[in-house]
C-alpha positions, 0 to 999 in steps of 0.5 A: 459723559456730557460735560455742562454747567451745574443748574441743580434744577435752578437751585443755588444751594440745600434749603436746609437752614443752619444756625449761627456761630456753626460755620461762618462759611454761610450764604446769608438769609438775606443780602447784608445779614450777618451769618454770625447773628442770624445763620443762613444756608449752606452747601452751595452749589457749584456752576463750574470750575476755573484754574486761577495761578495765586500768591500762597506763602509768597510763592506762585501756585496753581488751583482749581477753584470753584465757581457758584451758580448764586455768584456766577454773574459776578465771576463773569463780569470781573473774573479777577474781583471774584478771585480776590473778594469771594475767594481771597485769592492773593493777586489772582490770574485767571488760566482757565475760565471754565470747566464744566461738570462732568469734564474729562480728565487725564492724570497719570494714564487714567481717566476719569469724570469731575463730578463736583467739590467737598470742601477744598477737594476735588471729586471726581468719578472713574472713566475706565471701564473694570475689564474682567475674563468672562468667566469671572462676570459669570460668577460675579452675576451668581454672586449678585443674584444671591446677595439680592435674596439676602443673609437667611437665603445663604444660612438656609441654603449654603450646601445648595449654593456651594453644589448647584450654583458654585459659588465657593469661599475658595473661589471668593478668595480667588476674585478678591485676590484678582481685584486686589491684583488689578487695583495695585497694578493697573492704572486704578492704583493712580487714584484707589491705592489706599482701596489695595491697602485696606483690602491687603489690611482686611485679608486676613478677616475676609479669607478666614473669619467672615461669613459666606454672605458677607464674603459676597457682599465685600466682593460686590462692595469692592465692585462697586468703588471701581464702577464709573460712578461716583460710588463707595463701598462697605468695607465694614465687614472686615473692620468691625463696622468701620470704613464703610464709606470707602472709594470715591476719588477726593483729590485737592485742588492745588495738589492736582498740579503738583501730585502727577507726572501727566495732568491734562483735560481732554476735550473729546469732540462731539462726533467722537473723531478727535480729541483736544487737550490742555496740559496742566502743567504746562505755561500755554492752556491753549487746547491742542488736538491731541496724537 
């Protein structure tokens, strides 16, 4: 992907006004109007990111904070103010200045895309293609050019799908456990893990009480989280309606430092021959070219 400074179509932030006394984290109406009087916009959008090292709780800690397109020239101009007076950073050094949306990262062997910010996290999308046997791609096609003719085309033809197109709920039962297989042990378990707990919870229900249907779409629904996208799946089905927003990788901006063994950004060149790396967790950010 190509990594770049968020522009949003040279808007600062959603248009979308909020009234006073919700959230005191707005951008003001004007310069010097106080949000708590008068409201203002939020969901500022961010420029990129930087790695400032801070005093928290009267220790050094590292995070990945957040640089807003409406601010950037002040960042630019004083790193260290902006740190302090925008973010309330606590003695505040600057390690990394920028990193751009759509950078690569490497945590724990897997790979994956930083998308963007929600709240005090990090979000990120996956860089590694979902690998399956090629008779495993054919049925999940047959599956897809069912779901996309509806509930009534299964209710209506069920004996026909099952004998003709063969698609089956033993074979269903077959790609769920697969998935679930490589979630849990493949690199995908470094950040969907809880995707594998909420598929070994609703195992049960997907295997004996749901419909045909709804057996497909929580199939293509799973599918779906591990595309490299910043995507998420309906797993509703299986929980009576609940945890129909699940997947997308939402990863805190300081735990980012401490959470995993290997933490890198990689920096691909454009030609694709080379690669440079900076390791997290190390005291030198210089890029390094990477073995």
């Amino acid at each position: 992907r190509y990594s770049e400074i968020g522009t949003k179509g040279g808007q600062l932030f959603k248009q979308t006004l909020h009234p006073a006394g919700k959230n005191n984290n707005l951008l003001p109406l004007k310069k010097g109007l106080d949000v708590n009087k008068y409201g203002g916009y939020d969901s500022k959008y961010v420029a990129y990111f930087i790695i400032v090292e801070h005093t928290s709780k009267k220790k050094r800690v590292r995070s990945m904070e957040n640089v807003f397109m409406y601010n950037k020239d002040e960042y630019e101009k004083n790193p260290e103010k902006y740190c302090k007076e925008i973010l309330g950073l606590v003695e505040p050094k600057v390690l990394l200045k920028q990193i751009k949306i759509n950078t690569l990262f490497y945590l724990d062997g897997f790979y994956l895309h930083l998308s963007g910010k929600s709240d005090d996290a990090l979000l990120f999308k996956p860089a590694m293609q979902l690998i399956l046997s090629y008779e495993e791609e054919k049925y999940i096609k047959k599956i897809v050019n069912c779901v996309e003719k509806g509930e009534e085309y299964f209710i209506n033809n069920n004996e026909y799908i099952i004998k003709e197109i063969e698609i089956t709920r033993e074979k269903n039962i077959q790609l769920y456990n697969r998935l679930a297989h490589k979630i849990k042990n493949s690199k995908y378990s470094v950040v969907f893990s809880g995707i594998y707990n909420y598929m070994e919870e609703g195992r049960d229900k997907f295997e004996n009480s749901i419909s045909f249907y709804e057996q497909c779409k929580i199939l293509l629904e799973t599918i779906k989280i591990l595309h490299c996208n910043a995507t998420k799946g309906d797993f509703g089905a299986l929980f009576n309606g609940k945890n129909n927003n699940l997947g997308g990788i939402k990863i805190s901006k300081s735990t980012i430092f401490t959470k995993y063994n290997k933490a890198k950004i990689i920096y691909p060149s454009i030609t694709g021959l080379y690669e440079q790396e900076i390791d997290l967790l190390s005291d030198d950010f210089t890029p390094k070219r990477r073995r």
